[in-house]
N, C-alpha and C positions, 0 to 999 in steps of 0.2 A: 703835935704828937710828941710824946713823950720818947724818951733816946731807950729806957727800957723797955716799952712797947714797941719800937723801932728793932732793937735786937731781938726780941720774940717772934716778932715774923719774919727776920731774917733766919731763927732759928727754923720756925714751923717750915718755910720753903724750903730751908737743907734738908728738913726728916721726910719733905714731899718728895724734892729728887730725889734722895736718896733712895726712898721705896720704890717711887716708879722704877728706877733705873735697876732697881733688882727682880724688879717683878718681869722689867724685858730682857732681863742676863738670864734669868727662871725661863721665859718664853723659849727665848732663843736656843737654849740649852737642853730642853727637852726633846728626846727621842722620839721619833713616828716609826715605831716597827709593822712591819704590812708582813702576815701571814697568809696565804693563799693556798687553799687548798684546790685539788684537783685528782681527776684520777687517768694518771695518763694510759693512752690508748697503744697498745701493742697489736692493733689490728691485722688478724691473719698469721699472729703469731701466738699470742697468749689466749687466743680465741678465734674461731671463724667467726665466719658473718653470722647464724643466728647465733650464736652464742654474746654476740656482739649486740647484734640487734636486743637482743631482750637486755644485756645489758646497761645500755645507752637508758630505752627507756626504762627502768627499773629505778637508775640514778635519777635520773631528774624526774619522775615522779616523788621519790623520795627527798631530792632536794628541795621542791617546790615545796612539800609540805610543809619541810623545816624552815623553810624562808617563811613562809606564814605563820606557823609556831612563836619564831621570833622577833616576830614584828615591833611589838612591844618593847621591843629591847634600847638600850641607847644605839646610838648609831653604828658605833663602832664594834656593838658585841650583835651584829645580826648574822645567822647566815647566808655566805654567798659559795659562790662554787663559779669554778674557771670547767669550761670544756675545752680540748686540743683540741678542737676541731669544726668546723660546720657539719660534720658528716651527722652529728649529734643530733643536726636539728631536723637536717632532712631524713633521718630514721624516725624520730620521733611524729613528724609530722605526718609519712607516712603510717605507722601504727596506733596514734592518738586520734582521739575527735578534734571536729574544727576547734572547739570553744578548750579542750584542755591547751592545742596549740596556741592559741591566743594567749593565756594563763603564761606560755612558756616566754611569747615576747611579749608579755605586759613586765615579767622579770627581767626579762634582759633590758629594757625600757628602764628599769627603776635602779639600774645597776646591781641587781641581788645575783643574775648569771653574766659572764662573759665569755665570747664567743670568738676566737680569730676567725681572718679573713681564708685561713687556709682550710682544706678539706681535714684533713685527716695530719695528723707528723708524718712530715715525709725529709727525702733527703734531694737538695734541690741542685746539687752540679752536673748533674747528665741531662736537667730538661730545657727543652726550646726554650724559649722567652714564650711565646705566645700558649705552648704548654701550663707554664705556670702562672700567667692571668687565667687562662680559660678553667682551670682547677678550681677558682675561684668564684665564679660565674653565679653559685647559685647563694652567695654569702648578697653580688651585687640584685639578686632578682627578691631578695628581702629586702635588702633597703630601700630599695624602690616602692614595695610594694605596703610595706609597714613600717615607711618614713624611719628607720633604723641608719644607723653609720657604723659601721663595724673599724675600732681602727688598734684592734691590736693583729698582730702575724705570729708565726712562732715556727724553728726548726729545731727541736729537741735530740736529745741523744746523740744524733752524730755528731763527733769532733769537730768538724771541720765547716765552712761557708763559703759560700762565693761573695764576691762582693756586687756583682750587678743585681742581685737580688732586691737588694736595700732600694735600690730604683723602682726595680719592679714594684715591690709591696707600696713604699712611699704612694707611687702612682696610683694605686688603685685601692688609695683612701687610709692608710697604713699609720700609724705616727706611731707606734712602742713595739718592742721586742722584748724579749728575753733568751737567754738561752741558760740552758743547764745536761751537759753533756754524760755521756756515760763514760763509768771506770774502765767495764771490761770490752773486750773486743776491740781495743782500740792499738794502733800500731803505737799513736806517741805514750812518751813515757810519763808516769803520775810524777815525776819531778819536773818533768817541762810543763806542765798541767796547772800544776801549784803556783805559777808566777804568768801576769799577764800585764801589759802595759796600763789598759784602765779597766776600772770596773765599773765605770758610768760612763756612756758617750755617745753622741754622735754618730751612730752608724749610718756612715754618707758614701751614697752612689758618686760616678764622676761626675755628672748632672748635675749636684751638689743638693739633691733632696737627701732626706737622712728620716732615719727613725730612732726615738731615744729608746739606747740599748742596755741592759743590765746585763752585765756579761760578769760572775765575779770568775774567780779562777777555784779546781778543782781541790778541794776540804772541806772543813766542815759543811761550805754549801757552794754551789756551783755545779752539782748534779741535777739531775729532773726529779729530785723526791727532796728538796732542801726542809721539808717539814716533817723528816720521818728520820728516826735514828737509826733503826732495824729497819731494815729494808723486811727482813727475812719471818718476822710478824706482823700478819699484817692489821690486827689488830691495835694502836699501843693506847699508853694513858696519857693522858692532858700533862702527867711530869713532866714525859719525856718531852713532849712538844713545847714547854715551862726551860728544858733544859734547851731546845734549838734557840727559843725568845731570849735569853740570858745571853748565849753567846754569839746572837745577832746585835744584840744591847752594846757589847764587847766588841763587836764589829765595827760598829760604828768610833773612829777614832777621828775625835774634832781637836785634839789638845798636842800629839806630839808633831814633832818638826818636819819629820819624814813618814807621816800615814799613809799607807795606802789607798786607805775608804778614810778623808779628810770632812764626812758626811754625815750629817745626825738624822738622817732616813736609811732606814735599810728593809730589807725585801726577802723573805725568805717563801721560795714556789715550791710548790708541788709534795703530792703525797701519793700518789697512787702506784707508783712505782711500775712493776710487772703482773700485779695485780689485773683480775678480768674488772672487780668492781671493788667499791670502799664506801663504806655509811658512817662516817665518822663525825656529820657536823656539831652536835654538842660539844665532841673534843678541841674543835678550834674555839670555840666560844668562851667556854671553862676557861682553856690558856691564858687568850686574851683578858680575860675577865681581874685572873690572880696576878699578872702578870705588868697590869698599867697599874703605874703608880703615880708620883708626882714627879719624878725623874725620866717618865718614857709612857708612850700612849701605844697601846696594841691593840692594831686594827686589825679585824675578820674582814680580808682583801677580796677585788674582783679586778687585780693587776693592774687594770686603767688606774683607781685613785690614787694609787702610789708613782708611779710615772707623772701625770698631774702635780704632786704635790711635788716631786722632784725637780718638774721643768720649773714649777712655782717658785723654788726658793733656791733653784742652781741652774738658770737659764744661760750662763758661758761653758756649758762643759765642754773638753774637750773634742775633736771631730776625727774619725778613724775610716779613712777610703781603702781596702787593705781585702784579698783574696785568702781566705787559708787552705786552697785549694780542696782536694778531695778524700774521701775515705772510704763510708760507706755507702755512698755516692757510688762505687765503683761496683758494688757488687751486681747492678744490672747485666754488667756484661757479661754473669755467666748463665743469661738468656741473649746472648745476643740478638741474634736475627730476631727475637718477636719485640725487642727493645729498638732494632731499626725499625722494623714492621710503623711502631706508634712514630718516630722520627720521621719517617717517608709522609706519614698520614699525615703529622701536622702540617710538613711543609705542603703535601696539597690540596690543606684544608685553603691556601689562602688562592689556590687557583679554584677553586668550586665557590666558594663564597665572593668572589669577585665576578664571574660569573651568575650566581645566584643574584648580586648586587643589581647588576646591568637588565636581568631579564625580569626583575619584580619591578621596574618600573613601569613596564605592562600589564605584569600579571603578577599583582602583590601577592596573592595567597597561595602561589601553586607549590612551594615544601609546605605548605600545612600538613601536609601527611608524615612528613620526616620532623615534628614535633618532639616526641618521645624517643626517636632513636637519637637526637640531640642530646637531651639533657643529660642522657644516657652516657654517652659520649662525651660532655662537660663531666660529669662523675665522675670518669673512667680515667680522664685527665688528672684529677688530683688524689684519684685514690694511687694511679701504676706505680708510681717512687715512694709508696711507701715505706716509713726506713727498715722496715723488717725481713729485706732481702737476706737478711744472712739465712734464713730458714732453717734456723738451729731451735726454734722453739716449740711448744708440745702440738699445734697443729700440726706439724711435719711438712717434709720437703714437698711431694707428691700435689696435696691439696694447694701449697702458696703457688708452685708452678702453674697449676691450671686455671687459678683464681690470677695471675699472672694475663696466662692465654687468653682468658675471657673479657677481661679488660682491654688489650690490645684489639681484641675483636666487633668490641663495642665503637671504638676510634675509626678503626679502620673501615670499619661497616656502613657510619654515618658517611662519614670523607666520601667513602667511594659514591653511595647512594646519591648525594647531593651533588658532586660533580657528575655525574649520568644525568639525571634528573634534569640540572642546569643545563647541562650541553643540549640535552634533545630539547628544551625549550628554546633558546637559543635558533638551532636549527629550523622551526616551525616559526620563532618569529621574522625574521630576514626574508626578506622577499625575495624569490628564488628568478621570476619574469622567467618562468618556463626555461630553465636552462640549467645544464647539470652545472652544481657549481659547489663548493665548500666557503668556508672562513678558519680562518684562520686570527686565534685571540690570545691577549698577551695578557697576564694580572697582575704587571708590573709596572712602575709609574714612569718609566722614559719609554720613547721610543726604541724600538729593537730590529736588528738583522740577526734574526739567526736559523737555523733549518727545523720546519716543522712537520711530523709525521701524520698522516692522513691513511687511513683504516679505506681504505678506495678500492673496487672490485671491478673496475673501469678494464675492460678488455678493448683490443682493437687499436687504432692507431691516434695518437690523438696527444695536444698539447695545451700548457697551463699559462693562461693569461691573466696579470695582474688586474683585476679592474678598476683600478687608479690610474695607473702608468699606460695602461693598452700594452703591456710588452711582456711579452716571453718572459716565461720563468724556467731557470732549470732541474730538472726533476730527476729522481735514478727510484728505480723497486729497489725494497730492502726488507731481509727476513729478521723479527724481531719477536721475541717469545712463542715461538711458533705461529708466526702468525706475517701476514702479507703486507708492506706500508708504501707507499710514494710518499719520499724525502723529497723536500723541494726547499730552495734558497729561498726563504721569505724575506723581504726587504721592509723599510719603513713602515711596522707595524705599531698603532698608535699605543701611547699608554692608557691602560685599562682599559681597552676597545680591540676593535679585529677589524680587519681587511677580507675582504670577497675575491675571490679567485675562480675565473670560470673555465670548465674541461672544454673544451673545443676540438671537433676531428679534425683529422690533417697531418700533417709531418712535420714532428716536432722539428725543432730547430737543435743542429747538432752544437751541442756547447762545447769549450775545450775544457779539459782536465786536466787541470790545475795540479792534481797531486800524482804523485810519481812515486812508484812500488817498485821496487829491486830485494828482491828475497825477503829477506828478513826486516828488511830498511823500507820506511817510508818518509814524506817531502812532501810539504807546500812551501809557500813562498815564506812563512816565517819559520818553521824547524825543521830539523832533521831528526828521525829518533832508529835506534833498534830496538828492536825485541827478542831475545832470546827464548831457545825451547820453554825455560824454565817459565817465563814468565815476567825475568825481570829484566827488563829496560837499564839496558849499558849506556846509551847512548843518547842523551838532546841536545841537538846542537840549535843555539839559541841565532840565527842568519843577521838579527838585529844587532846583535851585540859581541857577536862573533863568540861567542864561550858558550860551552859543556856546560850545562844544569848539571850533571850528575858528577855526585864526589863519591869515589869507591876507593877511597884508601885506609877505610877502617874496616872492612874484610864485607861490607854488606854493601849493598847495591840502591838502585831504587824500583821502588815497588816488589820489594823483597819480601818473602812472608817466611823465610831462615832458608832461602834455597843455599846448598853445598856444592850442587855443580850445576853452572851456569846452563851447561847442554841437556840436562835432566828432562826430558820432555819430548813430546811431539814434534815434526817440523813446523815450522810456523804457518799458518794458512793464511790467505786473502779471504778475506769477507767484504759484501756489499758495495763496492767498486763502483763508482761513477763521480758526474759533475759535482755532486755536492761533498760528499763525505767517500773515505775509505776506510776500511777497519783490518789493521790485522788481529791473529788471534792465535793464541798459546795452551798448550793444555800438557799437564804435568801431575804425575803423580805423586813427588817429593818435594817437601817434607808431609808434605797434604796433597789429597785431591784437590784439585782447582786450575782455574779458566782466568784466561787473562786477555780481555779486547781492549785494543789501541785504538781511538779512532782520531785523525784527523780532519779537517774540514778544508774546501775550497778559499773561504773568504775571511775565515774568522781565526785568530790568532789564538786558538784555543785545543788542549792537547785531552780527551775525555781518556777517562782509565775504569773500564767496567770490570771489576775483580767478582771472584764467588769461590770460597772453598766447597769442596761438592763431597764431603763426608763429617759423621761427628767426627770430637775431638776434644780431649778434655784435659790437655792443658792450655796454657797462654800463649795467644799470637799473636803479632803485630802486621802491619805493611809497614816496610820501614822505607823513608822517603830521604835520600842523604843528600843534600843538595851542594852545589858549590858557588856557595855564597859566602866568603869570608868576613871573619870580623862581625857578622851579623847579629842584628835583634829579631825577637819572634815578638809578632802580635796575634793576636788572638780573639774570637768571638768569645767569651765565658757565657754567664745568662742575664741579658737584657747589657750586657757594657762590653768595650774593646779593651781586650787588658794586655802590658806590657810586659814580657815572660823575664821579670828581674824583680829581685828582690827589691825593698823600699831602699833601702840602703845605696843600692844600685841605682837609684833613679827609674823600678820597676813596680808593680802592684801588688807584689806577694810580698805576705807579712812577713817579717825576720825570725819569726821563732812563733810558736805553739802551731805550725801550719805542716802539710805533707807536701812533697814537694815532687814526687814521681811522677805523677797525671794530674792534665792540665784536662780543662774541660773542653772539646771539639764540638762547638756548633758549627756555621755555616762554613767557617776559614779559617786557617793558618797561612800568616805572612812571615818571608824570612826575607829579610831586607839588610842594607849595610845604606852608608849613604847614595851610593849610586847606583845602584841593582837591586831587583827582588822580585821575587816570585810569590805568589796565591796560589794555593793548595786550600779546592776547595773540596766539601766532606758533607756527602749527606746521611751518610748510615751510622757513621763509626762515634760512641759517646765520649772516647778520652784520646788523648794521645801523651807521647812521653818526649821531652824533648831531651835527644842525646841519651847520657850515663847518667838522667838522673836518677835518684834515691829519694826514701820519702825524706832522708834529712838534708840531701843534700842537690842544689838547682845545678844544674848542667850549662846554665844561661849564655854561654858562648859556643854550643853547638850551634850546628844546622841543618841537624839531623831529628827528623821527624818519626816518630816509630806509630803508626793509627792504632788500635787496638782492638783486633780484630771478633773477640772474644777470654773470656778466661776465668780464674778465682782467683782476685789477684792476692787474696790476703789470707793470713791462717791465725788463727787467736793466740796470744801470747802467751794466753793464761794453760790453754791445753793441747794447743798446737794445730787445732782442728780449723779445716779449710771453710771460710765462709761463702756462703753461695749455692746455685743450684748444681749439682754436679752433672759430667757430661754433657752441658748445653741442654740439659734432658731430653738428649734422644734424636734431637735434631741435627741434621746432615745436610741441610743447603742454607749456608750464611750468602750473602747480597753486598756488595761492596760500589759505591760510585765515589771515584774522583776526578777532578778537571784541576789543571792548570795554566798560568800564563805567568807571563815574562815581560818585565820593564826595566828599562833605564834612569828611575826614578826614587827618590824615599819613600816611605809607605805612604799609602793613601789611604784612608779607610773607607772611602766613600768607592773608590774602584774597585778594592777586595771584595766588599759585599755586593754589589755590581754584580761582578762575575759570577762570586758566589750565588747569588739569588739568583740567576739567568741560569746556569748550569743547570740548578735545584728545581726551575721551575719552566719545564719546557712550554713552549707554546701548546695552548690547547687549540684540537681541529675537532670539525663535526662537516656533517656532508645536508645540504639547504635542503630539505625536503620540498618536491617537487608543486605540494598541496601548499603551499607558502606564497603564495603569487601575491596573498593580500597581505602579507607578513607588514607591518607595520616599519620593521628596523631597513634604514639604509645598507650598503653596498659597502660603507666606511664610517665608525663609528669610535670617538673616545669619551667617555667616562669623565675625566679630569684633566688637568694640566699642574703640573708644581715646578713654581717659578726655579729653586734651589733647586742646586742639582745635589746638594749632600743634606737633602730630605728626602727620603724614601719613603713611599708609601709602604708596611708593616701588614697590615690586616686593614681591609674592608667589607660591610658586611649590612645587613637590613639589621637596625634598630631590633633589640631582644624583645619590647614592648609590641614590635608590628611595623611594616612600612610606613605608617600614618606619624611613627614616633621619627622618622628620618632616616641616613644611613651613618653607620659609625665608622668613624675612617681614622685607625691609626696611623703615625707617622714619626719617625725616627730621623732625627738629626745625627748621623754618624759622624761627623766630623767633630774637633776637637774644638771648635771655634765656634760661638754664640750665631745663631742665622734669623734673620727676617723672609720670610719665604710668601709669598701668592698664593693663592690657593684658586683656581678657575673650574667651575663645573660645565658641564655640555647647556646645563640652564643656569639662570641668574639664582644663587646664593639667597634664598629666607629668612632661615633665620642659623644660627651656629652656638653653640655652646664647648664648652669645655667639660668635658666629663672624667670621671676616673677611668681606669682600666677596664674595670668591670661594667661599665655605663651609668652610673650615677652621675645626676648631671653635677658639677660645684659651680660655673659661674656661666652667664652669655657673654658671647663675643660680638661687639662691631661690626656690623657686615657696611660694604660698602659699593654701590653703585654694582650690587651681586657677586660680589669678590670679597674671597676674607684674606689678611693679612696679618697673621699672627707671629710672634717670637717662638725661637726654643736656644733655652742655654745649652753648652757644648754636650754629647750624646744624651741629647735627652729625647726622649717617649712620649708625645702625646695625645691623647686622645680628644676627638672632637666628632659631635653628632652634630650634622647637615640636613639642613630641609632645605628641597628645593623648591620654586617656585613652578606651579602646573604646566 
């Protein structure tokens, strides 16, 4: 070969790399802008329900067309359209035929609609954990049913997040977010707004599941209408949206040394703003259309492709575990009581469904009739917190209140129904062998001692025999909501199962009593307390540890709701007196009407606090809880995680800045602990509390002063000063208050706080054997399960959504902060086990072994698993 031939294809491969090597600097360098449109949902505010309803379907009639329209299109110029919501589909499927239904998930199927996992935009720091899976319920009874995955979520408009969310959703089939928050109504300021750590990341539970998050910060886009310039027309032209594409182009910064968005994808959501509805898909199209050039590709988005393509070509983004506390989040409480109302319900949905769990393995079909008031109820769950509590918008106060009321009433209605229901099946199935008798059932996974109420009309002389043990049990009458009960010390009650207890005539046996009353003061063998006229509690003396619980040197007390003078009130009275329990009780006119019972117990180291203000009241109240625990940290149930009441900075879980810092979210517990001492203050009614003198700017994190919050408005709009929320509680005059706590020698524990917490919250349920039971099938003593861990807690159990034949779903919650292997033992040998989401979608089988499962869960992590047992 010739040396000039030689250098000629030494030449031609340099103008090969060459090109190539620009055609991939060209590749690389090209923008992916994703446009999405949407028309967000102001439900209950910018429209009621039908106005709603016909709206929902109107859009997606209208957008199904145009998705069809533009079929033909290149890929990127078709249209798609984002819903907030599922509510979307369960309106439409109701007011559509089957076959246009079909039409709507043959498009969600093809990626032209997308649909989160959540109901409706809601605001999620005042819900239970098991609230906000069950909101979900009917996004997993589609995917099930039309092999669907639903895995975007979404919290719009409110400021603020929780961070155990990110678990929740993760869990229950979840992988992307976004958010785009609103200007007005908000306490932070638009210059704290404008600046955020990332704007792509990781939004990771402590469990360490995550969903990838586009969060930018508040300007040109980082609203909920990032595709609309004018909010205030709701009309525009393809310019304008020409003009958002330009300066999303511009957003994207891959070249300087210190970008913020270091990213050549970017995302601009939403267009519907406060609009009822929006028909604008040609305008996305158009956009897109003038807009791709050879320097940037703009695609008519369905939110999933751009996440996708994100994870695709920046799979190290950063990871962000981080609370921003509360906002609008907070405005339930100015319903309070019908906001406990649904709090009370969920927690004893999981004693009726545990319950219902045990008795369907007799009689699988007997809730078939409470069907509909379920689903109802699932609904009711993801519509209650929707974010439109402030009830400043053209539906008015009056209708959100009672569209409020009615929702709670759906909750509350099932719960109750199915735990009745349960219990008298139950009762009918235990075999009675002719003899008056009860049981007595626990639907929590350890075994228990604690005192259970029995609805008993037993005259005459006569005593309660364990029928385990053969031994006496102690019993005292007690009057509870008008109404008659025998308390009795129950002992070694199995987890998820009941003990039998038989009435016998005869003379009881005289037990001793244990607790000791002198005026105002009561005694057992672990505390001492008073009670003042007022209601607040001067005094607990801790016998274990020798120190006063109560710190009152910042002018307030504990269990203080602003009392001014300690003596303000009634004498204090004795209630309910005997072996088991004592209660004192206070009743006080200042600063509010309200009722204060103290009760302690014979054998249980545990202090209950029955509070109730007994008139409206329309402004902000607390119980304020001032403990004396120095040096302390507070931890805390948020939703779905245990979070540490310090900033990041601190070594705590609240973000350092764009967060509020006033109220903390109060599920099950609050713990104030130091290293050697702490106390659980557990909480079933109250949605926030405020720890110490915080402010929304600034955390109190070294108090140990707890303030619960007992109702209020807590915020007024900046922009015009106007109070958000319903006013007056509307109307309502009996708020409901339960607290319990205890006392240890110990650091925190989180598996003990919710312990308690969960045993407080969920008392033992009794029922009385009916006497036609003789052939009753169920023994005398019966458990359900065994779990090996003890810092696994059973969570929710419940019959398979599909039918008993599908198995039982049994959540389970690793509270501890430490990775656990745990057992898993049913009353029969273990089938078959899967792993499901939250919602019951299965994703994987589990190993069973010789009818025992043994599964992992990393530190507080949630999971779900469907059980079949063997016949």
């Amino acid at each position: 070969m010739s040396r000039s031939k030689v250098n000629y294809l030494k030449f031609a491969l340099l103008l090969t790399t060459v090109f190539f090597s620009v055609e991939l600097v060209n590749a690389q360098s090209v923008k992916h802008l994703y446009i999405a449109n949407d028309d967000h949902t102001d439900y209950m505010w910018t429209g009621n329900e039908a106005q709603y309803d016909t709206a929902f379907v109107k859009m997606l009639d209208y957008y199904l067309d145009e998705i069809d329209a533009s079929k033909n299109n290149p890929d990127d110029f078709q249209t798609r359209f984002n819903c907030d919501g599922n509510y979307w589909l369960k309106t439409y499927q109701k007011y559509r035929s089957p076959s246009q239904f079909i039409r709507l998930i043959n498009a969600i199927r093809s990626g032209h609609i997308s649909v989160p996992l959540n109901s409706v935009v809601s605001t999620f720091g005042a819900q239970p954990a098991e609230a906000v899976i069950r909101g979900m319920y009917y996004a997993g009874n589609l995917e099930r049913k039309y092999d669907l995955r639903f895995t975007l979520a979404s919290s719009i408009e409110n400021n603020t997040m929780p961070l155990g969310l990110s678990s929740l959703w993760a869990g229950s089939g979840a992988k992307y977010t976004w958010r785009g928050v609103g200007g007005y109504g908000s306490q932070l300021s638009y210059e704290s707004r404008a600046h955020r750590n990332y704007y792509l990341y990781n939004y990771t539970g402590l469990d360490s599941s995550s969903l990838l998050m586009k969060w930018y910060p508040l300007g040109d886009f980082g609203n909920y209408a990032e595709c609309r310039l004018n909010t205030k027309q709701k009309d525009t032209s393809s310019t304008d949206l020409e003009k958002i594409i330009k300066k999303l182009a511009a957003f994207c910064d891959t070249t300087s040394e210190n970008s913020k968005y270091p990213y050549s994808i970017a995302g601009a959501f939403g267009y519907g703003h406060d609009n009822l509805d929006t028909y604008v898909a040609p305008l996305f199209i158009k956009a897109a259309m003038a807009q791709t050039n050879e320097s940037q590709k703009v695609r008519v988005a369905n939110e999933e492709d751009f996440f996708r393509d994100v994870a695709a070509k920046y799979p190290q983004l950063p990871s962000e575990s981080l609370s921003y506390g509360n906002e609008w989040d907070l405005l339930c409480a100015s319903m309070n009581e019908t906001t406990a109302e649904v709090k009370r319900a969920t927690e004893k949905l999981r004693s009726a469904e545990a319950l219902e769990t045990v008795v369907s393995l007799n009689n699988p079909n007997f809730a078939e009739k409470l069907e509909d008031a379920k689903k109802q109820a699932y609904d009711a769950f993801g519509l209650y917190w929707e974010h439109n509590w402030t009830a400043d918008g053209p539906v008015g106060i009056a209708p959100r209140a009672k569209w409020q009321i009615k929702l709670k009433n759906q909750i509350v209605a099932y719960t109750d129904s199915l735990y009745e229901l349960s219990k008298t099946e139950l009762e009918n199935q235990i075999a009675s062998e002719n003899k008056e008798r009860f049981f007595v059932f626990n639907p929590l996974s350890w075994q228990r001692n604690d005192f259970a109420d029995v609805e008993l009309h037993e005259t005459g002389i006569f005593k309660i025999i364990d029928t385990q043990s053969h031994q006496e049990v102690p019993y005292q009458s007690i009057e509870k909501n008008g109404k008659t009960f025998l308390r009795i010390a129950a002992t070694n009650i199995p987890p998820v199962g009941y003990k039998v207890y038989d009435i016998v005539k005869g003379k009881a046996e005289k037990f001793k009593n244990e607790i000791k009353v002198d005026g105002s003061t009561i005694q057992n063998e672990y505390y001492s307390l008073t009670l003042s006229p007022s209601g607040v509690i001067t005094h607990i003396f801790d016998k274990s540890s020798g120190k006063d619980l109560v710190f009152s040197n910042q002018g307030s007390f504990f269990n203080d709701v602003g009392v001014k003078d300690l003596n303000d009130g009634d004498a204090v009275t004795l209630e309910n007196y005997g072996p088991v329990s004592a209660t004192l009780k206070a009743v006080s006119r200042k600063p509010v009407a309200h009722t204060v019972r103290v009760t302690l117990f014979a054998n249980q180291a545990r202090i209950d606090i029955e509070n109730s203000i007994d008139e409206n009241f329309n402004d902000n109240k607390t119980w304020s809880f001032d403990f004396n625990v120095p040096f302390s940290t507070i931890h805390h149930e948020e939703v779905g995680a245990i979070l540490t009441v310090k900033k990041a900075s601190e070594g705590g879980d609240y973000a350092d800045e764009n967060a509020r810092y006033d109220w903390q979210t109060f599920n099950h517990f609050v713990e104030v602990s130091n290293n050697g001492f702490g106390v659980t203050l557990s909480n079933l009614d109250c949605s926030f509390f405020k720890l110490g003198n915080s402010t929304k700017d600034f955390l109190d994190e070294n108090s140990s002063q707890i303030k619960a919050l007992a109702g209020g408005r807590i915020d007024r709009k900046v922009e015009d000063n106007g109070v958000l929320g319903v006013p007056d509680q509307f109307g309502n005059s009996k708020f409901n208050y339960h607290f319990a706590l205890y006392s240890y020698q110990n650091a925190f524990d989180a598996t003990k706080s919710m312990k308690f917490a969960l045993a407080h919250q969920n008392p033992l349920a009794t029922g009385i054997i009916k006497k036609n039971a003789e052939k009753g099938k169920m023994p005398c003593q019966f458990s359900l399960l065994k779990v090996e861990d003890d810092n696994v807690l059973l969570w929710s159990l419940k019959p398979a959504e599909k039918g008993r034949a599908e198995g039982i779903i049994a959540r389970f919650w690793n509270v501890s902060n430490q990775p656990s292997s745990s057992k898993f033992q049913f009353y029969q040998p273990i089938r078959e086990a899967w792993q499901t989401s939250h919602i019951e979608t299965n994703q994987f089988q589990i190993p069973v072994y010789s009818g025992q499962l043994q599964t992992s869960f990393r530190k507080q992590q949630i999971r779900t698993l469907r059980i079949k047992l063997h016949p």
